[in-house]
C-alpha positions in Angstrom: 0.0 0.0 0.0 1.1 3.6 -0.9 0.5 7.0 -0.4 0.3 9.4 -2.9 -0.9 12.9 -2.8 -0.8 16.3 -4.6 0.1 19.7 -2.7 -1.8 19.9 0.8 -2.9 15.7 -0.1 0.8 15.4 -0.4 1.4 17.1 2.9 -1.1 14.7 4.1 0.3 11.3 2.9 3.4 12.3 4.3 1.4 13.2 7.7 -0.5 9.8 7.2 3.1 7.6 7.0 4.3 8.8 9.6 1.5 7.0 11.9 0.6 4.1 9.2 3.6 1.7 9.8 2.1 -0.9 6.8 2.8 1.3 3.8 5.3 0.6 1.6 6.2 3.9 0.3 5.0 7.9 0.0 5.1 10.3 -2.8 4.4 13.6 -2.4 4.4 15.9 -5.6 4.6 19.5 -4.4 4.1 19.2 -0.7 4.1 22.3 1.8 6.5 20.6 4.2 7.2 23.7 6.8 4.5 26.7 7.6 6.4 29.4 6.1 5.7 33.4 7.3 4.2 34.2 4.0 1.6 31.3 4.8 1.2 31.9 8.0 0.5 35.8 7.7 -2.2 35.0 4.9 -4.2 32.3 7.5 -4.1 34.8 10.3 -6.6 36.9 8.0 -8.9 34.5 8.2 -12.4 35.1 9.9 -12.0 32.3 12.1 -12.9 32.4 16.1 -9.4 30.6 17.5 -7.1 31.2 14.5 -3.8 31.3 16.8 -4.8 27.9 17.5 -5.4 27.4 13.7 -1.9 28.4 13.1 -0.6 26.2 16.5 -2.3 23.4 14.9 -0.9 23.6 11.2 2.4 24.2 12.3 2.8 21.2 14.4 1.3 19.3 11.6 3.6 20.2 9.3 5.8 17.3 7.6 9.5 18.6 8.9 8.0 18.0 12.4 6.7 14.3 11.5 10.2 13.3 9.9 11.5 11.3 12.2 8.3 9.1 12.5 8.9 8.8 8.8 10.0 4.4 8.2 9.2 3.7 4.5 10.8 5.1 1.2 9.5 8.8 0.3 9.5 10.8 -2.8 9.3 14.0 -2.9 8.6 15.8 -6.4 8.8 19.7 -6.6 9.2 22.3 -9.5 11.3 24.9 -9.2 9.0 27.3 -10.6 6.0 26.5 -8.2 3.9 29.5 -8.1 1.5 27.6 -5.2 4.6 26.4 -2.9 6.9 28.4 -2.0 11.1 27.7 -1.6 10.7 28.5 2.0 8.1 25.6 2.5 9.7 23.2 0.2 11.4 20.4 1.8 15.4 20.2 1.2 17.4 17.1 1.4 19.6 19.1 3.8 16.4 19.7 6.4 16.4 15.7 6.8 19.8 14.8 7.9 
């Protein structure tokens, strides 16, 4: 069994591996991997009641803080010229090690 997702369905394949011990592999094409400031400043506009906790919530979500849960073989597919993700959300090789 795999995961595969697309943007925030590839954030949450990578989310779902790291508690789903049976799949055999993830990919992720274009994932948000960290909760960058740009992202972060455009959800605290939101009319929502608790959106501090909205933010808490996403951010702790994120992949880079599942990582080290992470057992089976990922990939992770981004473009360069992502207009939707931006580099400081993309996941580097350099933030796993």
């Amino acid at each position: 069994m795999y995961a595969i997702g697309h943007s925030s369905g590839g954030r949450q394949s990578l989310m779902w591996a790291s508690v789903e011990a049976r799949l055999a592999g993830v990919i992720a094409y274009a994932p948000d991997c960290v909760l960058d400031e740009g992202l972060a400043s455009w959800m605290r506009s939101w009319p929502v009641p608790d959106v501090a906790n909205l933010e808490a919530i996403t951010r702790y979500s994120m992949p880079m803080k599942l990582a080290d849960k992470l057992t089976c073989p990922v990939l992770l597919v981004h473009s360069r010229s992502d207009r939707a993700v931006t580099r400081s959300a993309r996941l580097r090789e350099s933030d796993w090690r």
